[in-house]
N, C-alpha and C positions, 0 to 999 in steps of 0.2 A: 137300622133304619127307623126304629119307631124314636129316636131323640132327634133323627132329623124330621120327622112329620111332627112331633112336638113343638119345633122352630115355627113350623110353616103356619101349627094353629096357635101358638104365643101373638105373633103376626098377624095375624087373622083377628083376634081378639083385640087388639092395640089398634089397629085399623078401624074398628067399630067404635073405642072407645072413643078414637084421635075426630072421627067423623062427627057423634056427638058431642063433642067441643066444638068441633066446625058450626053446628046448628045453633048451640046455644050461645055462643059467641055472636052472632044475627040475627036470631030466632025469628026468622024467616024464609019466605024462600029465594035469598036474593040470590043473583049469579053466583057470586063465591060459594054460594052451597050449592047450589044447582053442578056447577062444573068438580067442584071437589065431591061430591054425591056419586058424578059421572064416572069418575079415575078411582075412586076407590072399591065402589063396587065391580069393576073392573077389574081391580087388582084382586078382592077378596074370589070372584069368580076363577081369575088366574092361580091363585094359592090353591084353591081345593082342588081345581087338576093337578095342578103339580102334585098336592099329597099320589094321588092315583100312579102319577104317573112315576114316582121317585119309587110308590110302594110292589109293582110291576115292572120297576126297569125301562119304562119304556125313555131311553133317552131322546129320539128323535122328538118325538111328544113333549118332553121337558125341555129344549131346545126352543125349541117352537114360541113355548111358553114365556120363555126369556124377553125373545123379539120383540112380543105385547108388552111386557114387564116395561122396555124400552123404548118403545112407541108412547108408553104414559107420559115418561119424562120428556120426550121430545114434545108432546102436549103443551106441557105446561111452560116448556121453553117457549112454542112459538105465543104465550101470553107473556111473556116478558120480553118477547120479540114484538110483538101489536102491542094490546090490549086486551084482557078479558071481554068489554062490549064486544070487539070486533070479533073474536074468534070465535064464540056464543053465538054471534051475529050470524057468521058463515057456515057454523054448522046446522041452524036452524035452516039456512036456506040451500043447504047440502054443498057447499063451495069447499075447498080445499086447502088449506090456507100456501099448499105449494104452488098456488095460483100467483100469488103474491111478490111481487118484485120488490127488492128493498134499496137495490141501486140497478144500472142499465145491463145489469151482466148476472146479477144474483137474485134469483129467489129463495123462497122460504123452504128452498129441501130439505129432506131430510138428513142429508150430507151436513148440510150447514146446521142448521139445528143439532144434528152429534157433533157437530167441532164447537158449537157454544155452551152445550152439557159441556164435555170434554174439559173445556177450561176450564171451570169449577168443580167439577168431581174425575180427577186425575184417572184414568183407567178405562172411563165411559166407552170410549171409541174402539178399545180393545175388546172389550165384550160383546158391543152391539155387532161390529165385524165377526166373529165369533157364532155370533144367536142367527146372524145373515146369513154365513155360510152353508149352520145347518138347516136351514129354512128350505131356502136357496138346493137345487142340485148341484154338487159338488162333491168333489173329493170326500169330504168330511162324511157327507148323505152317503157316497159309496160305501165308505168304510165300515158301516152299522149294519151294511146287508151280509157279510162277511164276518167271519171267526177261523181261528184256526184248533184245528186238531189237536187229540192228542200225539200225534206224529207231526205236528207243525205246518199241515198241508192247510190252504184257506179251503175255505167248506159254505155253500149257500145258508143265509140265517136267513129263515123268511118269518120266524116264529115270534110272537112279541115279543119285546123284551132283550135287551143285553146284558144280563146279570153279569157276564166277566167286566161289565165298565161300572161298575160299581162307584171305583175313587172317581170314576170324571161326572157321575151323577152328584155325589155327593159336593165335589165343588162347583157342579152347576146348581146346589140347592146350595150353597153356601152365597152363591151370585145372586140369587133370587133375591134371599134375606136381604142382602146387600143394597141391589136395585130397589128393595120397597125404601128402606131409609132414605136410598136418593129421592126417591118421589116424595117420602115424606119431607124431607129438608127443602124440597124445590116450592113443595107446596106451603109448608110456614112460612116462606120468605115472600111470595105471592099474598098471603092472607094478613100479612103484619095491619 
C-alpha cells in the first residue's frame, strides 16, 4: 500500500507544481486561475482522502472519492461546452449550469457532459458509471456490507474497512491517478 499512497503524493505534489505554472503563466488573478485554483484544490483535497482511505480500506469512501475526481472533468467540459465567463458567472450567482439548454430537448447534464469526456478520453463513461453505482445504493453498495466466511457462508461487515478487496482498491487508486491526468490534459487544452 505505501507505493500506492506514494502515487497519490507524487500527484499531489505535481498538482502544486502544475497550479504554479497556472499562476505564473497570468500572474494574476484572472478566471483561468481562479477556476483552475477551484479543481485543483479540489482534487489535492480528494487525494489526501483517498491516501486515508486506500490506507484503511475503506473502499466505499474511495468510491465515493472517484465520483468527485469525475465531477472535476465534467467541470471543465461544461467550459468548453459555454465558456469560462459564463460558468464563473453561474457559479458566483449559485446557477447550475444543468440549467442550461443547448438545443429544444438537451441540457447541460451530467449525462451529456460524460458522453463528451467520453469521446476524448475513451473509458470515461465506464468509470464514472462505476464511481455512480458505488455512491448511489446498489448492488455494488450491498456487496461491501457483506463477506464471506471461512466456511463460505456471507457474514454481516459493518466494520470499516474491506481489507479482502484489496486488488479492487488498488485499481480504484490506479483510476484516481488516471482521472487526475484526465483533468489535468482537460485543463491544458482549456488554458492554451
Amino acid at each position: 500500500m505505501n507505493e500506492e499512497v506514494k502515487k497519490l503524493d507524487d500527484m499531489i505534489l505535481y498538482l502544486e507544481d502544475f497550479m504554479s505554472k497556472i499562476y505564473d503563466k497570468y500572474n494574476e488573478l484572472s478566471r483561468e486561475v481562479v477556476f483552475s485554483a477551484m479543481l485543483i484544490k479540489k482534487t489535492i483535497d480528494i487525494l489526501a482522502m483517498a491516501k486515508h482511505a486506500l490506507k484503511d480500506y475503506i473502499i466505499t469512501v474511495q468510491i465515493s472519492l472517484l465520483r468527485l475526481l469525475c465531477d472535476n472533468c465534467l467541470a471543465i467540459q461544461s467550459v468548453y461546452e459555454l465558456d469560462l465567463k459564463t460558468v464563473m458567472d453561474m457559479m458566483n450567482n449559485n446557477q447550475k449550469v444543468n440549467t442550461v439548454m443547448i438545443d429544444e430537448e438537451q441540457n447541460l447534464s451530467d449525462g451529456y457532459l460524460k458522453r463528451k469526456v467520453s469521446e476524448k478520453y475513451s473509458g470515461f463513461d465506464k468509470l464514472y458509471r462505476f464511481a455512480c453505482e458505488g455512491v448511489h445504493f446498489s448492488k455494488q453498495a450491498l456487496g461491501g456490507a457483506f463477506k464471506e466466511d471461512k466456511n463460505g457462508k456471507l457474514k454481516m461487515n459493518i466494520t470499516p474497512g474491506n481489507k479482502e478487496l484489496k486488488e479492487e482498491l488498488l485499481m480504484n487508486n490506479k483510476s484516481m491517478i488516471t482521472l487526475c491526468k484526465v483533468m489535468i490534459d482537460m485543463l491544458k487544452g482549456l488554458l492554451k
